[in-house]
N, C-alpha and C positions, 0 to 999 in steps of 0.2 A: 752800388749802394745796398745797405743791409737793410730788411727789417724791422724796427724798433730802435734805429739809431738815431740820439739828438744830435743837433745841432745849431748852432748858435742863429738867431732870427738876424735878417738880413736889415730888414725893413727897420727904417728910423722912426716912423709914425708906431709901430707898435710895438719895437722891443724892450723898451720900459718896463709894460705890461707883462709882455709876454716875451721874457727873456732867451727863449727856448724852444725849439720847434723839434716833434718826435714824426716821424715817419713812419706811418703803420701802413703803406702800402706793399703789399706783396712782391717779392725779390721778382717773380714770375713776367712783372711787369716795365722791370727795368728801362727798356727799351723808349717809353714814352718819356714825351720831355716834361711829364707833368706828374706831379704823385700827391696824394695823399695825408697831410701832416694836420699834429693834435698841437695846441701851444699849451706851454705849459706855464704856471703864475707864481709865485711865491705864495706860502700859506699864508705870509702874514699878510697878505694883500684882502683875502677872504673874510676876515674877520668873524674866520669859525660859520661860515654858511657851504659848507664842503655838503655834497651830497658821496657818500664815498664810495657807493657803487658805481657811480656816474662819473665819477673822478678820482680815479685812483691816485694814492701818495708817492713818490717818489724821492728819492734822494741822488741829490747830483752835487758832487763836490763838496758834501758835510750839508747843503742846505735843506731842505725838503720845499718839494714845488709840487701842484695841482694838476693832474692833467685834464684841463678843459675838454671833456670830450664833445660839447655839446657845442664846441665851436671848431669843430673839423671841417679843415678847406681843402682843397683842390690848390696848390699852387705850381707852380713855373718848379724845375729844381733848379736853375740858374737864384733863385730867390735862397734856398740852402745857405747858411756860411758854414762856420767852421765845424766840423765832426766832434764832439766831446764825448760819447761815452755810447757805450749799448745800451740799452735794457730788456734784453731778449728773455731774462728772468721774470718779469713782469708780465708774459706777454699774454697769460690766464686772465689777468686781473682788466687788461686793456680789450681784448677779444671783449670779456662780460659787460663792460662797460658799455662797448655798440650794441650787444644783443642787447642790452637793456634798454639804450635811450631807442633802440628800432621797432623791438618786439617788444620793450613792457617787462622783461623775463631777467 
């Protein structure tokens, strides 16, 4: 598993919501059967309350989606579906995103 790669939310109760789940846990940690992921929303779900340091934009497939950083879990990766896309070009904007909702910065 890479990364900053998305992939599609397993879960029926929230993939509605959160159509998308990115994985910013560190490749280093591979080994555990647990990692790290951000879900990510459609803009239009927001209705323009984006804080954009805190949520950076993204584009997946022509759409653009929010990445909820302020709702980062811990899940199973058996919970993971399907792999769609990297976004290791982002990965400035996502690192800032934690140091912000952690540090303030």
């Amino acid at each position: 598993m890479s990364q900053f790669t998305v992939y599609a939310n397993k879960n029926a109760k929230t993939r509605k919501n959160f159509p998308y789940l990115i994985d910013i846990q560190s490749d280093l940690l591979d080994e555990l059967q647990t990692t790290v992921v951000i879900p990510l929303c459609k803009v239009s779900q927001l209705h323009d309350q984006i804080i954009a340091k805190l949520c950076p934009l993204v584009e997946i497939g022509g759409g653009k989606f929010v990445t909820m950083s302020q709702q980062l879990a811990g899940i199973d990766r058996s919970q993971l579906g399907k792999e769609i896309t990297n976004l290791s070009e982002n990965r400035a904007q996502f690192i800032a995103a934690i140091d912000f909702m952690i540090l303030g910065i």
